[in-house]
C-alpha positions as CSV (number, residue, x, y, z in Angstrom):
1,X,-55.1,-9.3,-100.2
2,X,-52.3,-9.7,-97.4
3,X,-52.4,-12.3,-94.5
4,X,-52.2,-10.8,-91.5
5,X,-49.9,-11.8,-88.7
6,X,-51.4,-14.9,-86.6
7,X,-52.4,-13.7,-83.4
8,X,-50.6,-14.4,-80.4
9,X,-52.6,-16.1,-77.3
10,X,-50.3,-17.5,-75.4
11,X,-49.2,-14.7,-72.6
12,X,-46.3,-16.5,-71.4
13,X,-44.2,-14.6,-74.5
14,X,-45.2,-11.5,-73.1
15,X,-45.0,-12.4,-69.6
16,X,-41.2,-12.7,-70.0
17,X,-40.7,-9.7,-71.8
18,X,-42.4,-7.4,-69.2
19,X,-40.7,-9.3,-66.5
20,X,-37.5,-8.6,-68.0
21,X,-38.2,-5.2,-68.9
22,X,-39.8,-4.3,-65.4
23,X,-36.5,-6.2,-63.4
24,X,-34.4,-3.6,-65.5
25,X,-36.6,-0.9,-64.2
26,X,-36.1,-2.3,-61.1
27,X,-32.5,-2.1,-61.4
28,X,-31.8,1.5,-62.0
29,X,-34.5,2.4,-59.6
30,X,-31.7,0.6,-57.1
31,X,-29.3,3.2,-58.1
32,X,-31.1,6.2,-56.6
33,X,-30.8,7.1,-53.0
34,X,-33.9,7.4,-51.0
35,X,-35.1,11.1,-51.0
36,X,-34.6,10.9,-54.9
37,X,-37.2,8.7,-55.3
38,X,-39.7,11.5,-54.0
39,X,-37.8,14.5,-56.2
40,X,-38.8,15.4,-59.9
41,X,-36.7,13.6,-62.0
42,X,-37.9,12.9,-65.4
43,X,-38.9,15.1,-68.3
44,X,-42.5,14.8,-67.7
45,X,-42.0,16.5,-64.1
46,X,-43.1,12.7,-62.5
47,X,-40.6,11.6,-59.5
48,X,-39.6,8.0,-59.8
49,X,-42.2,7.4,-56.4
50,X,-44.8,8.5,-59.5
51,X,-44.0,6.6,-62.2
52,X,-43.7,3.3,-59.7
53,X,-47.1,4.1,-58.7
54,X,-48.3,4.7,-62.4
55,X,-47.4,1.5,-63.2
56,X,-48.5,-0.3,-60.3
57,X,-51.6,1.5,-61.4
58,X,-52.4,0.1,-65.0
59,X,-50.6,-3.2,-63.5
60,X,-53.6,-4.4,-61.8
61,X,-56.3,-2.9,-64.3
62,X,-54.7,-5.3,-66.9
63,X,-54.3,-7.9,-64.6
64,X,-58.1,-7.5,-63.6
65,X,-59.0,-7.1,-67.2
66,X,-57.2,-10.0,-68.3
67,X,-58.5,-12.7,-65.0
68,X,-62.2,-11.3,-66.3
69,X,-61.9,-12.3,-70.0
């Protein structure tokens, strides 16, 4: 029998690490001019404007999900 790893329920770990990782999105976001933002840029054919929204998206369900736990 193994142990399994202890669960972790304290969000601010995670909290941090999404901050960070959505502040470096944030960052190269900042690098594109304007009308780029609306033009098909990644290799799933979603514009930046997509993915932003995407996330923005599932941002909120989780947050929802999470305040209604």
């Amino acid at each position: 029998m193994t142990n399994a790893p202890a669960v972790q329920t304290d969000p601010a770990p995670y909290a941090g690490r999404l901050r960070a990782s959505f502040d470096g999105l944030l960052r190269t976001l900042a690098l594109l001019e304007p009308e780029e933002m609306d033009a098909t840029r990644l290799e799933n054919g979603w514009s930046p404007t997509a993915l932003l929204a995407h996330i923005a998206y599932w941002d909120g369900a989780q947050c929802a999900r999470m305040e209604d736990a």
